[in-house]
C-alpha positions as CSV (number, residue, x, y, z in Angstrom):
1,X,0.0,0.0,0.0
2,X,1.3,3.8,-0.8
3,X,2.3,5.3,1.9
4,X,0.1,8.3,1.1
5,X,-2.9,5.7,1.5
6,X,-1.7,4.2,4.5
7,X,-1.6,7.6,6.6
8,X,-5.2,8.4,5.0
9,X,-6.4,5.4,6.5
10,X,-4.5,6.0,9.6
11,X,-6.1,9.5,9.8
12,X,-10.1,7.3,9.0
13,X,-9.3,5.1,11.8
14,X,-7.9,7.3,14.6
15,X,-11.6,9.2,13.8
16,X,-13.6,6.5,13.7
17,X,-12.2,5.8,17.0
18,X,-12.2,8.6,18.2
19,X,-16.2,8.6,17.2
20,X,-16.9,5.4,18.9
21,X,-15.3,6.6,22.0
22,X,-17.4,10.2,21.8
23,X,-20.8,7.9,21.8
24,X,-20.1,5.7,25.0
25,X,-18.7,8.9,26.9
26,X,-21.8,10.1,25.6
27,X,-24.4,7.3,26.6
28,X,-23.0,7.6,30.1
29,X,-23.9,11.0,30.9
30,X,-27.6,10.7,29.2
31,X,-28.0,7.6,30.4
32,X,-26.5,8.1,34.0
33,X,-25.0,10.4,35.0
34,X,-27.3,13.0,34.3
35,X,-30.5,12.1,34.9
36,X,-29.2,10.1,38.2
37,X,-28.2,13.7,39.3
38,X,-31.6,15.1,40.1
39,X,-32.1,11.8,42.1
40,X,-29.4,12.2,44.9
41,X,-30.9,13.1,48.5
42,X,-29.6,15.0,50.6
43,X,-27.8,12.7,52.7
44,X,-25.7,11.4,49.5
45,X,-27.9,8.6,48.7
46,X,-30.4,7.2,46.0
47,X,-33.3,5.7,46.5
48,X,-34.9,4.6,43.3
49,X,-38.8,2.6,43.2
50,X,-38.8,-0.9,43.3
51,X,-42.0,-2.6,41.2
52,X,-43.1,-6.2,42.2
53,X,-46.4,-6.6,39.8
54,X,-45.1,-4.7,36.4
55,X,-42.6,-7.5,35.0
56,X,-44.9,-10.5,33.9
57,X,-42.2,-13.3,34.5
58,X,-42.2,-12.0,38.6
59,X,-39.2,-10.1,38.9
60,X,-38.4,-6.9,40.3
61,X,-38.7,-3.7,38.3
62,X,-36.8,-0.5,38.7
63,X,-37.4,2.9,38.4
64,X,-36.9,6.8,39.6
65,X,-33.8,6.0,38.4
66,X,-32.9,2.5,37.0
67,X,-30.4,1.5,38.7
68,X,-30.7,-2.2,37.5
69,X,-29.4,-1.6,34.0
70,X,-26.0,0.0,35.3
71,X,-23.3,-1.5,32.6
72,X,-20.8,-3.8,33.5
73,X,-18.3,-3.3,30.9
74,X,-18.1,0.1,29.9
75,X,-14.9,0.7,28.5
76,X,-14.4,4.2,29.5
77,X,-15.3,4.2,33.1
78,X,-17.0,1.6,35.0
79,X,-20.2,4.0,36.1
80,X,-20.8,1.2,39.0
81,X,-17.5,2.8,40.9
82,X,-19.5,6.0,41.7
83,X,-22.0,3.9,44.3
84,X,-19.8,3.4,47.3
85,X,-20.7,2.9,51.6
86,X,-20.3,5.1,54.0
87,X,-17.3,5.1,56.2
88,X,-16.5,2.0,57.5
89,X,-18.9,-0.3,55.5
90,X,-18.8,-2.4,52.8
91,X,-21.0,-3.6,50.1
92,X,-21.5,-7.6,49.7
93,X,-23.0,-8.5,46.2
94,X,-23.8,-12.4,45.9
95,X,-25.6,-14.1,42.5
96,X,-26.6,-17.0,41.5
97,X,-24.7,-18.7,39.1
98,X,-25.9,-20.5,36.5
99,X,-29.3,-19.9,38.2
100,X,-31.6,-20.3,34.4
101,X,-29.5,-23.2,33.6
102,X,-30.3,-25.1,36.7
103,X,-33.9,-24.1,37.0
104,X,-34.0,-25.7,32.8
105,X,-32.5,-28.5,34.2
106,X,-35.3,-29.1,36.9
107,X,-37.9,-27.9,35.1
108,X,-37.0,-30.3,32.0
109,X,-35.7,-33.0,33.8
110,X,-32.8,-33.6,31.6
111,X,-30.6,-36.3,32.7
112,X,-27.5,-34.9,30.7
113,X,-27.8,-31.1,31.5
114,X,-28.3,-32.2,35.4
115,X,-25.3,-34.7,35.2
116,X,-23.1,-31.6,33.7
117,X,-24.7,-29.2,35.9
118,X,-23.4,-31.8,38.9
119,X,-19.8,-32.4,37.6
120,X,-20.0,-28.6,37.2
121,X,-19.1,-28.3,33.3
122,X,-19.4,-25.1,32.0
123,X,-22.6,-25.5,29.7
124,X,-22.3,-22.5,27.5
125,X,-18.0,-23.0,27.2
126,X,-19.6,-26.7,26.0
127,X,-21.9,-24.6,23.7
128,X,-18.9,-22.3,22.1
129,X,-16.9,-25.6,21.2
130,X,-19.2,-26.7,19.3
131,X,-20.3,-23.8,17.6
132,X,-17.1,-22.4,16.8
133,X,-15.0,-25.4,17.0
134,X,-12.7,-24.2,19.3
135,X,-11.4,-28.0,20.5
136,X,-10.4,-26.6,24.0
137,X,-8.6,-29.4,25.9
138,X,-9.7,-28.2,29.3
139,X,-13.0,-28.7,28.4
140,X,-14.1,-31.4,30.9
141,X,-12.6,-29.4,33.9
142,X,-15.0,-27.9,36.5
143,X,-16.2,-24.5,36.6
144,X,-14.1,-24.4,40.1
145,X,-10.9,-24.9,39.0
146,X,-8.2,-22.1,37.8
147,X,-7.6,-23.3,34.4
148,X,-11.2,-22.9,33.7
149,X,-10.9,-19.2,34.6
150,X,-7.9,-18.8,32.2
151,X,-10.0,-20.7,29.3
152,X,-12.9,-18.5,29.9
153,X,-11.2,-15.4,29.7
154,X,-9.4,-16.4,26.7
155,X,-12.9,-17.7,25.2
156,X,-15.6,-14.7,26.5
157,X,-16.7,-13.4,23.7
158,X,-17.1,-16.7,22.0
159,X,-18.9,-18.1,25.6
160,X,-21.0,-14.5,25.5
161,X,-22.0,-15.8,22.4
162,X,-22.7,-19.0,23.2
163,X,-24.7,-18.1,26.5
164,X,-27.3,-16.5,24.2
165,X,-27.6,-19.4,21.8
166,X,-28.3,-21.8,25.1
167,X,-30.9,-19.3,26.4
168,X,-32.1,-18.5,22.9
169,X,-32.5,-21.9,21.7
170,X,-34.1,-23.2,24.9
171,X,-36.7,-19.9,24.4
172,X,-37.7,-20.7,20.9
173,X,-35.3,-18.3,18.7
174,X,-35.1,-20.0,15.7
175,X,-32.5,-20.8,12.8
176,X,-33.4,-17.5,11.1
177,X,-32.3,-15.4,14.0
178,X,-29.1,-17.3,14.5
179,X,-28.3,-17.1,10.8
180,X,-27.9,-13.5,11.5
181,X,-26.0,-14.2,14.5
182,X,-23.4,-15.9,13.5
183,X,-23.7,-14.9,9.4
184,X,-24.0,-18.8,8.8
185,X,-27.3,-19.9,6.6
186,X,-30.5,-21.1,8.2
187,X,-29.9,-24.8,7.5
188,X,-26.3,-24.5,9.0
189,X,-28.4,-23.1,11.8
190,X,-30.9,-25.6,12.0
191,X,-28.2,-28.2,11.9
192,X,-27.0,-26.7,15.5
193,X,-30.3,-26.4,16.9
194,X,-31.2,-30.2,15.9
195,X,-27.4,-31.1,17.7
196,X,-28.2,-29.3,20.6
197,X,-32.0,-30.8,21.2
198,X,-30.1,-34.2,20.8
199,X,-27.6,-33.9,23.6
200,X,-30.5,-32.2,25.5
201,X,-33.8,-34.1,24.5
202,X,-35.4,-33.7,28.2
203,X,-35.4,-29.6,27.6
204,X,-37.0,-30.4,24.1
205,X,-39.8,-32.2,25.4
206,X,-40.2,-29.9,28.6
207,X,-41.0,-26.6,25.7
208,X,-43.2,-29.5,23.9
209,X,-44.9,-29.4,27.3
210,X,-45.2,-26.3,28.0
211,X,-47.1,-25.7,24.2
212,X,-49.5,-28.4,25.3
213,X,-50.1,-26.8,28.2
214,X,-51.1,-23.1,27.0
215,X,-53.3,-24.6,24.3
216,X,-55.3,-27.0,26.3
217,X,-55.3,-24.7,29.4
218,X,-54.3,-21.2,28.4
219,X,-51.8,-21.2,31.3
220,X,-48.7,-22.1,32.4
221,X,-47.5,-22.8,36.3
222,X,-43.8,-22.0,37.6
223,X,-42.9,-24.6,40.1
224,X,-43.8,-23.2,43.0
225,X,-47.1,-22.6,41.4
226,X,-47.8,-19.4,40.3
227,X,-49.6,-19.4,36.7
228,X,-49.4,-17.0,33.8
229,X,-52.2,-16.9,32.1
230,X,-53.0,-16.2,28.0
231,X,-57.0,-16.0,27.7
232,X,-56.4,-14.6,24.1
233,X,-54.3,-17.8,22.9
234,X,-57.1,-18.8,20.6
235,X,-58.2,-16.0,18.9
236,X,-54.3,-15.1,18.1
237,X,-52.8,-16.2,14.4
238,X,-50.1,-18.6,14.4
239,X,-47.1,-16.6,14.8
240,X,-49.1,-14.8,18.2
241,X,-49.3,-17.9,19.4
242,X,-46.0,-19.0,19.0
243,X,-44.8,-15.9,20.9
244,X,-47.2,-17.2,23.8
245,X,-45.5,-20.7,23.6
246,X,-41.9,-18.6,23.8
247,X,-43.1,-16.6,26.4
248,X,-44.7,-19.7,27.9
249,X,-41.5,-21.6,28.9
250,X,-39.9,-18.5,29.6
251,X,-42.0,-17.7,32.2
252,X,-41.1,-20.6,33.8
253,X,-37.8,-20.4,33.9
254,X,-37.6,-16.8,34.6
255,X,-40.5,-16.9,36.9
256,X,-39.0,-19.1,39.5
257,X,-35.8,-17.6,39.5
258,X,-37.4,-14.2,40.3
259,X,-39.4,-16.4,43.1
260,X,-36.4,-17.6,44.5
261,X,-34.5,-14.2,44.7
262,X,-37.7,-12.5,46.6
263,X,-37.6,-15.3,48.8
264,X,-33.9,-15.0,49.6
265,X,-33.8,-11.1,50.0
266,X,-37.0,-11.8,52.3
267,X,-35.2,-13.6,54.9
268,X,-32.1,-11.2,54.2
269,X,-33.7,-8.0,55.3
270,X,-34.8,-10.1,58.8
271,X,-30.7,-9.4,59.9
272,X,-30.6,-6.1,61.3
273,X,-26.6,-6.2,60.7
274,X,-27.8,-6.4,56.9
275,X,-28.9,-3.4,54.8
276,X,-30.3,-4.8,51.2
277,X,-29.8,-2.2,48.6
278,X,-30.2,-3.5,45.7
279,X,-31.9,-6.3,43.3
280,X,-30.3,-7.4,40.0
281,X,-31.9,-10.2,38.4
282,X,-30.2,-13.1,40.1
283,X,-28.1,-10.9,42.3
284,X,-28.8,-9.2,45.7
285,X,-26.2,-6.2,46.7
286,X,-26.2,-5.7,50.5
287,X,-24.4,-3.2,52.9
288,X,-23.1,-3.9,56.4
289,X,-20.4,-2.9,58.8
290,X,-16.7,-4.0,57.5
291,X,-16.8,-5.9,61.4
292,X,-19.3,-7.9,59.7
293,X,-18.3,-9.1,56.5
294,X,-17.7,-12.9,57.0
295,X,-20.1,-13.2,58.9
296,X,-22.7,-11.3,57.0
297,X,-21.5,-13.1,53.9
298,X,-22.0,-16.7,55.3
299,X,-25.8,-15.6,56.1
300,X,-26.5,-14.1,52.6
301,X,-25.4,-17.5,51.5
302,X,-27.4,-19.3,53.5
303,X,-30.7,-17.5,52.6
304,X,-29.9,-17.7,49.3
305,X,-28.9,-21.5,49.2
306,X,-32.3,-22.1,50.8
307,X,-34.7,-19.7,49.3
308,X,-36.6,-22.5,47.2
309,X,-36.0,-26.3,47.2
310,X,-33.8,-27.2,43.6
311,X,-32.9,-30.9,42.8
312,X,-29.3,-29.1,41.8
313,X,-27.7,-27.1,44.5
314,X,-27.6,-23.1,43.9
315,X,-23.4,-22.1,43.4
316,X,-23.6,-18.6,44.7
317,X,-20.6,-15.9,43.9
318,X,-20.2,-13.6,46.3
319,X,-17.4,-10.6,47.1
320,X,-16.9,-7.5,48.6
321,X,-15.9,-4.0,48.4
322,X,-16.1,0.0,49.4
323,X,-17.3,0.4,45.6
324,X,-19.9,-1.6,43.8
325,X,-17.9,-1.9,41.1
326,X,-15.5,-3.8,42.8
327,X,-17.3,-6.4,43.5
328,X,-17.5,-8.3,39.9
């Protein structure tokens, strides 16, 4: 290449770059920083609306501000780092891990997502190999050993990937979308589909279920028992009611795992040592005295471990820190 046409390019680059780095600086002040502003009380803190009936699945909503949707990754400043404790606390955030994958695995019964979910294979690492043929030796390892760590991090955007597909496939997305996922065809994608349905024919027949369910009863139940129901199922076209079948199963999966936080952060706020600040989707975020850490970290666990009965035993993460950001 000329050199003339190399520095022009050079030059295109360093701008689009420089663009691209404009428009996150950009969504963090609209986004957050900004409107969060007008929020802040007057002793420093923010205390935003929590909504248990608007979400249809059962989780918690968030609003006046939303401080569930606070980016992880953000690769100019991690906007979670400006929520800190006062002086001489911490913050404790605990998850669940793998939470949707276990709650499939119960809900389907699927002898060879419960017996990987037991060895503790890393389902969606499983996913990426096969989809982009990655052939990672370490596969078989357990998500609890270090050289899983250092294949994951090598792997995440390929697992990221992946971790979509699982959930996608399991909610109905089908071989159109992930044609324009992963710029393949729609038989290629099919193919993947039929693979994964084979290694996981239990989760097959539990959506096969579920459709049965909704169009001879126009509901669905989550385990525990709580129904969604879809009185217009009949009247609907065929593609309306194959949204109602997707948002069928998904109701059951995301419905108990919303169930099963409530029910932990409900036995969480009876510690008076324990101040619960915030709800996440599978993750609670709780403040106490730094004096209280290990001790207020092995009764988070506890709760959460025995929120709601699961045939596979809830792995929780937890850490600590001044800032939230910290703690991921």
């Amino acid at each position: 290449m000329p050199r003339e046409d190399r520095e022009l390019l050079e030059k295109q680059l360093q701008f689009v770059n420089l663009l691209l780095k404009y428009r996150q600086v950009s969504k963090l002040l609209s986004t957050f920083l900004v409107p969060f502003e007008k929020f802040v009380e007057r002793d420093g803190r923010i205390r935003p609306s929590f909504h248990n009936t608007t979400c249809v699945t059962g989780r918690l909503s968030c609003s006046r501000p939303n401080i569930e949707q606070l980016p992880k990754n953000n690769p100019v400043a991690n906007i979670r780092n400006l929520f800190t404790v006062e002086r001489g606390n911490v913050i404790i955030v605990a998850d669940y891990s793998g939470q949707e994958v276990r709650i499939m695995a119960q809900e389907s019964g699927d002898l060879n997502l419960k017996s990987a979910l037991r060895k503790g294979y890393d389902i969606h690492l499983a996913t990426a190999n096969e989809i982009h043929n990655l052939n990672i030796p370490t596969l078989g390892l357990t998500d609890k050993t270090p050289e899983h760590e250092v294949v994951k991090t090598k792997y995440k955007k390929q697992r990221d990937d992946c971790k979509c597909v699982v959930f996608g496939t399991a909610y109905g997305k089908m071989a159109y979308g992930f044609s324009k996922d992963f710029n393949c065809s729609e038989k290629e994608a099919q193919v993947f589909i039929n693979s994964f349905f084979r290694r996981y024919p239990g989760l097959k027949r539990a959506i096969e279920q579920t459709r049965q369910q909704i169009y001879k009863h126009g509901f669905v139940k989550t385990m525990s028992g709580r129904k969604r129901r879809f009185p217009d199922f009949h009247k609907l076209n065929k593609w309306g009611k194959e949204r109602c079948y997707r948002m069928g199963f998904n109701f059951k999966i995301q419905g108990y795992g919303g169930e099963v936080l409530k029910k932990a952060a409900s036995e969480i706020v009876k510690n008076p040592n324990l101040m619960l600040v915030n709800l996440v989707h599978d993750e609670v975020v709780v403040e106490c005295k730094r004096g209280y850490v290990e001790e207020g970290m092995k009764y988070i666990e506890n709760c959460m471990v025995k929120a709601l009965p699961i045939f596979i035993p809830w792995d929780i993460n937890m850490s600590w820190g001044t800032h939230y950001g910290e703690c991921h």
